[in-house]
Structure formats: C-alpha cells, structure tokens
TILUMLUM-563020 format. One record per residue (C-alpha): residue in three letters; x, y, z. Coordinates in steps of 0.1 Angstrom, whole numbers, plus 5000, padded with zeros to 4 digits. Example, Ala and Ser with C-alpha at 12.3 -4.5 7.8 and 13.67 -1.06 7.14 Angstrom:
REM TILUMLUM-563020
ALA512349555078/SER513749895071/
REM end
This chain:
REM TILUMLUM-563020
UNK961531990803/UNK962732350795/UNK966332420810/UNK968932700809/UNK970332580774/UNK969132690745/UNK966632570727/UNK967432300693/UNK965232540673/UNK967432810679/UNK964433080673/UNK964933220708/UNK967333270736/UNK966233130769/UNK965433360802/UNK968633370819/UNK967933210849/UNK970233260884/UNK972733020887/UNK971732860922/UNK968032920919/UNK966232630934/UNK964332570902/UNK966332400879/UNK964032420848/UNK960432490837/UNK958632180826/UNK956232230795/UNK953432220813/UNK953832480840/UNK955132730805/UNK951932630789/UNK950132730821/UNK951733030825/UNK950833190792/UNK947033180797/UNK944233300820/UNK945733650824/UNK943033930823/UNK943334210796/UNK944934540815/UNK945434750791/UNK944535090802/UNK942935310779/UNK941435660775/UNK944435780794/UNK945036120801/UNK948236300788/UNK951136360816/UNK950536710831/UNK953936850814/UNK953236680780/UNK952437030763/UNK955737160777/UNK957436880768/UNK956136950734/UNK957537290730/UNK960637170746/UNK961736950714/UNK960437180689/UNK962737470702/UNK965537140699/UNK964137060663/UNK964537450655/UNK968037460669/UNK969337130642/UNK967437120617/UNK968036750588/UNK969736600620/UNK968536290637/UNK968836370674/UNK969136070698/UNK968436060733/UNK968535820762/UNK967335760792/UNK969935550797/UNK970135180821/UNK969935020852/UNK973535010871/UNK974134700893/UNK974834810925/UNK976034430932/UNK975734130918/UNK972134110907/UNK970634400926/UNK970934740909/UNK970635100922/UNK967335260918/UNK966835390884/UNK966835780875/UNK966335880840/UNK968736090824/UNK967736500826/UNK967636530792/UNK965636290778/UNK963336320813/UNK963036710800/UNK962136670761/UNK959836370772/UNK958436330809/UNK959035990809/UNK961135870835/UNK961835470824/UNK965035300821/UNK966435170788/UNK963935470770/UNK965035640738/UNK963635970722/UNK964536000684/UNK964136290667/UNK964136210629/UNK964336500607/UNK961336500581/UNK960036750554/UNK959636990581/UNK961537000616/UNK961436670627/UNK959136310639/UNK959736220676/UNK959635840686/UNK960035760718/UNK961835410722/UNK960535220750/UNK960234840764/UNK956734720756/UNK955234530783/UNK957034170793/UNK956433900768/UNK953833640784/UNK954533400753/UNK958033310763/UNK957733370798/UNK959733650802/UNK957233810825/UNK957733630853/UNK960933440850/UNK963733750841/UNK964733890873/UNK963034230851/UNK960134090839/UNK956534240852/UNK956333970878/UNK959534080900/UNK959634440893/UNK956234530881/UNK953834640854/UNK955434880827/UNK953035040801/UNK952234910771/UNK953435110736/UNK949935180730/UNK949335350768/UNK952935560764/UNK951735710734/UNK948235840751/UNK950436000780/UNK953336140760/UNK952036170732/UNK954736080714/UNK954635800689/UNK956135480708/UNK958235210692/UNK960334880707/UNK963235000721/UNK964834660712/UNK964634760671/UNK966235050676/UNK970134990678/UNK969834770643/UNK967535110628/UNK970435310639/UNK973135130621/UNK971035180589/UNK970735490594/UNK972335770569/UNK972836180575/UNK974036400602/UNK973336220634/UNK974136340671/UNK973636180706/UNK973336240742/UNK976536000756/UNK977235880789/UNK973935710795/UNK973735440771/UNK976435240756/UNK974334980737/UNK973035310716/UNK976635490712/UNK978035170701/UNK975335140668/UNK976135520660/UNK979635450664/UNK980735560631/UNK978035840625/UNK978636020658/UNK981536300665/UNK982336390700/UNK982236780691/UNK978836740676/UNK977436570706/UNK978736840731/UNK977037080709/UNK973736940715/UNK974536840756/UNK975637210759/UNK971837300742/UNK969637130762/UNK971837250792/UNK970837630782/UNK967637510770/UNK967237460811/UNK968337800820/UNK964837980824/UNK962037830836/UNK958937780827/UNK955837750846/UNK955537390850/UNK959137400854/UNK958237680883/UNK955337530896/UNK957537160907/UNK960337340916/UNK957937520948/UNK956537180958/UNK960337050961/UNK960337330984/UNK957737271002/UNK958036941010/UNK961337041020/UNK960037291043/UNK958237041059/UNK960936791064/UNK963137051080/UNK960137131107/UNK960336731111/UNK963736781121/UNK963537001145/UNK960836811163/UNK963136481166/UNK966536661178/UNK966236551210/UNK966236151195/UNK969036281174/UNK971036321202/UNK970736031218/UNK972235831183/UNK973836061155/UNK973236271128/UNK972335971109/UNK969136001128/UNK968536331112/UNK968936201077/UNK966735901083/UNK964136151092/UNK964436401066/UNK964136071040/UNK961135971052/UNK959336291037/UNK961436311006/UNK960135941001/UNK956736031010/UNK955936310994/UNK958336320966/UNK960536080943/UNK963336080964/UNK966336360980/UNK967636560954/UNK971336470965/UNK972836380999/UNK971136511025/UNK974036691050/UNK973536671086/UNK976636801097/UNK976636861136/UNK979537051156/UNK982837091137/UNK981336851107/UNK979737201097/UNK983037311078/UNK983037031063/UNK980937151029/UNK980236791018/UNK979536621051/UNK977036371037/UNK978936041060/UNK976136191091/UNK977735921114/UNK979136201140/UNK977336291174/UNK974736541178/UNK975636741207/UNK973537031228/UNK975237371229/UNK976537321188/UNK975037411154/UNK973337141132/UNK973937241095/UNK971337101077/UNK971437111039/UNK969036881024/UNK966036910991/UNK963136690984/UNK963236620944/UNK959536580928/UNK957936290910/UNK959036470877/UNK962936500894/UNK962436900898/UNK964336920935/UNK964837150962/UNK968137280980/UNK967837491010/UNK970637501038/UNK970237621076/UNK971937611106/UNK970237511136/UNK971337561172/UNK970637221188/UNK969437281218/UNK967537601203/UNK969637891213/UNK972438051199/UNK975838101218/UNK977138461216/UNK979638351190/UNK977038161170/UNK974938431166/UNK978138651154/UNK978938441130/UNK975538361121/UNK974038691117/UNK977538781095/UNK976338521073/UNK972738591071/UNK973338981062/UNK975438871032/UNK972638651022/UNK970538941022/UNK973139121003/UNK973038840979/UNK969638820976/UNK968439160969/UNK971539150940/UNK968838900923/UNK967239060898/UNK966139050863/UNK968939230840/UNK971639220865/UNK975039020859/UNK974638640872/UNK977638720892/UNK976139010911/UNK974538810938/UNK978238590947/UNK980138950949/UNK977639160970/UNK977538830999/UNK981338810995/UNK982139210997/UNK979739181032/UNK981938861047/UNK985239021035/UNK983839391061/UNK983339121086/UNK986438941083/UNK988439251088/UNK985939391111/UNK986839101134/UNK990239131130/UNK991038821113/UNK991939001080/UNK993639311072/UNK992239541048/UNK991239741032/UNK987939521024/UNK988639570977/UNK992339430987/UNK990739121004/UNK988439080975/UNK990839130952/UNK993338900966/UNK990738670975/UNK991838611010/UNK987938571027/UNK988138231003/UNK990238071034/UNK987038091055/UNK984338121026/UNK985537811006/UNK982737860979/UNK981138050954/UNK977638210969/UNK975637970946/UNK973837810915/UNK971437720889/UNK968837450903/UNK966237290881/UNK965936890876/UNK969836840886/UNK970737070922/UNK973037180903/UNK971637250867/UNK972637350834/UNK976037260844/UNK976937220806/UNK976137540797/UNK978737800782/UNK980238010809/UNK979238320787/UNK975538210788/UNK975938110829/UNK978538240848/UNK979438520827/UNK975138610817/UNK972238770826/UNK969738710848/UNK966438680836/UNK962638610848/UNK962238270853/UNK965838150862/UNK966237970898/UNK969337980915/UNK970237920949/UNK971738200974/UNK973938051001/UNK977038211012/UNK978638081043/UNK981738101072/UNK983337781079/UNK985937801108/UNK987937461110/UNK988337281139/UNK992337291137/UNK992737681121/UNK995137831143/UNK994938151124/UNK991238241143/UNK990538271181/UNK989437891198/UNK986037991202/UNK985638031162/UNK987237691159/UNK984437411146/UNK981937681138/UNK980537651102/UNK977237831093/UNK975337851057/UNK972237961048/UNK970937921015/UNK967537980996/UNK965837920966/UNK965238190944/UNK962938200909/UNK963238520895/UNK960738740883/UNK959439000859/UNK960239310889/UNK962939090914/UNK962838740927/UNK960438540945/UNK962538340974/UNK960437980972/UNK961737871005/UNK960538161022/UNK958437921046/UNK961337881066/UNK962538181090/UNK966438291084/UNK966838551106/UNK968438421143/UNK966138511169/UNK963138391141/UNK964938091137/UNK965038051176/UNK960838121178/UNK960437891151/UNK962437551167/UNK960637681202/UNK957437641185/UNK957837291168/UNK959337141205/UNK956337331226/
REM end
C-alpha cells in the first residue's frame, strides 16, 4: 500500500496528499491502474497564437536593447487565496507581452548567443501519469485540467519550450551578466541571487514598461474589443436598473461581470458602481450602498480580453433616466472639459496637454459658479480646483488599466504623444457629501466621464465612441434600452 511517507527507495517524493482526505493511501494496484488505458491527446499541426509574430518583434527589440545578457522572465505563481484554494491566476504583463502565453509558473529566457539572443520558454510539461501526479496533486490535469504539452507550446509560440522544473539548477550554473523581472517569482530570484543587482533589473522593468508605450496593431486591435464588450455591458446595465434598485449597487457589478466573463478573460480592475454620494468616492469598488431614483450612478468599469488587453471607460448615469437641473450643471461642466481634453490629443503635442486644457475648463467653472475666486491662471496655478477635481485627467491603458507605469517620467509624463499611444481622458467634479464650502444641493454629486483614446497618424480615434456622452444623448440612449 502506497501512503503519504516517502518512499524506501528514496528516488521520488510522494504527491502531497490533504491531510483529512478520506483516502488514506493508494494501494499498488489502483497506481498500476491508473497509469494505463489513457488515449494519446497530443495535439498536433497547431496553429501559431494570433500575436506570435508580434510577440516576436517584441523580444528582438528586448534583445537589441541588452545585448551578451541573459534576460529572465516570469510569469510568475499561483497565490493561495486560503488554505488550499488560490486566486485565479494572471500572468505577469511582461512575460504575457514578449510571449502570449498566459500560464502560471512560465519562464522566458533570453540567452545571449553569437548574435542577439535564443528564447526558451520555461513551462510545466503536461502532469506525469507515471507517478500519479495527474490526478492525485490538487494541480495535476485531473483537478484543474489539461495543460499543453512542450511539444504543442512550441507550435503556438513558437518559441523553443523546456521543463520549467530544470530551470532554477540551469540558472545557478549560469555565468555573465544576468537580469530578471522580480516580484513575480521567488523560486527564480532566489537561484540568481548572487548574479542579479537591483539597479540592473529596474533597468530592464523600466524597458519593457516603455516598450508598452505605442501600440501596435494587434495591441490596437484587443484593446477595441475590450471596448466593445465594455460597451455592451454598460447597455446591460442600464437595462437592469430598475432590479438594481430594489438590492444595491452590487447588483450592477454582478451584471457588468457576467459580460466581462462571457465575452472576455475577466474585468480589467474593480468594477465601480458608485450610486448617490459613493460617486465622490474615486475608488468606490465596496458596491454595497443603495441605488436610489432621482441620483447619479457612476459607473466605471472595462472588460479585459483573452490576451489581458482591457478597457476603462467611466459614465455617469442618472438612475431613473433624467437629469436634475444641478446634475446636468455639473454634468455638462464636466463633459465640456472632456472635450477640451480630448481634442488636446494629438500626435506631437505634450502628454500633459490633454490633463491642463480639462483642468483650465473646470477651474472657468468653478469660479464661474462662485465657489472659487479668480482669476482662472491663479486657481491653476495654486491648484485650488484639485479640492473638487481630486485627480489627474488620465492615463496610459494597454494590458495593465494603468500601463507602462514603470516608465521614466521624461518618456511618460513629461513626453510626446505619438500615433499609436492609448490613454484614457476622464476628468471629473466630485462634491462631498459633508463639504460645507459648496451650496447643499452640490453636496453628494460626483460625475466623471472618461474615454479611451488610440491616437493616430492626424488626431485620435476615441474607441469607446459607441457610448453617447453628451447629457440629453445620454438621456435618449437609457430611454432607448428601458423602451
């Protein structure tokens, strides 16, 4: 009988098996059983992954960039969420970029040859039948499900594929400059422990950061279906807000999920269905309060893609399908210094162009109403709007909602636009319930708006176009999905 001990021969660990499983052991026979009268399933003749000749492109430019150095990136590891159930699993950006596969414990090494470098791409092979791993690890094929084989990795990356479980004892051997992607794996940081520097290693993290900047049309292409889908799960929305009043905004983020789930991998962060005064809240992602007739629903949500490429689009929705006479004040403010913003986005022009032109049109308004004294440059200067603007008009979006976050602030903040960069535009007014500074009826009022943007040889393309901004088209449009 086979137990939890190991075996006399000491040739091989046993499965770890839970501790109050109601198996206490395998007898020989049943393991005997178990490793035969499987069909083959290989899968061959398989077609490459629709981004594998970006992907390509994407590690030579990284192979041009350090050239002799080995380059090591992971994918990184499941997290246990508790005990012996983890979180679900999302592959690290940049090894997901230079490589398209999305699998945890995955490794892309980048070994410099005779000229630029030879990619491997360090992967679990498919569970061992021989000693049973595949159906009794709580990971093996049987309880979580089929992985590829090496052979079937290499066809759709094509990328030469290798055990992942070699590849901490190859990297102890290993001699010559070497740098690595941390924070994602600690078995692989602790074999280049001694070959690694942290300055290095921010050098190449701050790379394939910028490396994300612009675009390109795959890149595009994924980040217009997040969009979509997005689209789509803000018309479902709208269509339910009736059942969201009767339970809570939790009802709207259930909803929402459902086509994230359904038509993509997942939501690209989390979701915000902030209704009534949990609008000015810019994080609200809790969407336990009420959702009441007569307030605004601030709805800030993106569907991310198979290939982790995700939307982020904001609007604020009157509930009941009309806005009050302040809401529309305050809305229409906010939607003219989008505009502003938006028609800053162009190639050429100063990344910071689009946050100042939506801030110098909230700062007129803020004075205009009263609530500031100006004149509008002294506001701006002083930054006084920031008490009711909170944050900057937006950001890069790509594969993180907020991408290329590692960049240099000369190459981001402090750039230039250019064709194929996507940022977001989404300034905002956010009126706190207890600011006595502002009249009662702005108390609890938060509105932002916020689109996705690619731009373009001659401007900017605004992907998220599909859904109207303007008030009274905003009104037609939830009239339309409840008739």
């Amino acid at each position: 009988m086979l137990d939890e001990a190991a075996d006399e021969a000491g040739e091989e660990e046993p499965i770890k098996q839970r501790k109050n499983g109601l198996y206490p052991g395998v007898s020989d026979e049943l393991a005997e059983s178990m490793k035969s009268g499987w069909a083959d399933t290989e899968l061959r003749g398989l077609a490459p992954i629709a981004q594998a000749e970006y992907t390509a492109a994407r590690r030579a430019a990284l192979s041009a960039r350090f050239p002799g150095e080995r380059l090591v990136i992971p994918a990184g590891n499941l997290k246990t969420r508790s005990n012996d159930t983890e979180y679900p699993f999302r592959a690290s950006v940049e090894y997901a970029y230079l490589t398209g596969n999305l699998t945890e414990d995955g490794v892309l090494v980048l070994e410099p040859a005779t000229e630029g470098h030879k990619a491997t791409i360090y992967l679990l092979p498919r569970s061992n039948r021989e000693n049973g791993e595949f159906w009794l690890s709580g990971q093996g094929e049987l309880w979580v499900g089929r992985r590829h084989s090496l052979a079937e990795a290499e066809q759709l990356y094509g990328i030469p594929a290798s055990d992942v479980r070699e590849l901490p004892a190859t990297l102890k051997e290993a001699t010559g400059p070497v740098r690595v992607v941390r924070g994602y794996d600690a078995g692989i940081e602790a074999a280049l422990t001694d070959k690694v520097t942290r300055e290095h290693d921010d050098e190449l993290r701050v790379f394939l950061s910028e490396a994300r900047l612009v675009k390109d049309a795959f890149e595009a292409d994924e980040l217009q279906k997040a969009v979509d889908s997005t689209v789509r799960g803000f018309e479902d929305v709208v269509k339910v807000l009736d059942k969201a009043e009767a339970t809570s905004e939790r009802f709207i983020e259930g909803t929402f999920f459902l086509r994230a789930r359904v038509e993509g991998n997942d939501i690209g962060y989390g979701s915000i269905c902030a209704s009534g005064p949990h609008a000015c809240t810019l994080h609200w992602v809790r969407n336990d309060g009420p959702v009441r007739s007569g307030d605004l629903l601030l709805l800030d949500a993106g569907v991310e893609t198979h290939t982790l490429y995700t939307a982020d689009v904001t609007r604020t929705l009157p509930v009941n399908g009309t806005y009050t006479e302040i809401q529309k004040k305050i809305y229409d403010a906010v939607y003219d210094a989008q505009e502003a913003g938006i028609a800053a986005v162009r190639p050429g022009a100063k990344y910071r162009d689009f946050h100042d032109a939506a801030q110098h049109v909230l700062a007129e308004r803020l004075v205009e109403w009263g609530l500031l004294e100006g004149p509008v440059e002294r506001v701006l200067e002083l930054g006084l709007q920031r008490r009711w603007t909170l944050h900057g008009t937006g950001h890069m979006l790509g594969m993180d909602v907020h991408d290329c976050a590692a960049a240099r602030t000369e190459t981001y903040v402090e750039g230039t636009l250019e064709p194929g960069m996507c940022l977001t535009v989404e300034p905002g007014l956010y009126f706190q319930a207890d600011d006595l500074t502002v009249p009662e009826e702005y108390r609890g009022i938060g509105v932002r708006i916020e689109d996705d943007l690619l731009v373009t040889e001659d401007g900017n393309r605004n992907l998220s176009a599909g859904l109207p901004r303007r008030s009274d088209e905003v009104e037609a449009w939830m009239a339309s999905l409840k008739g």
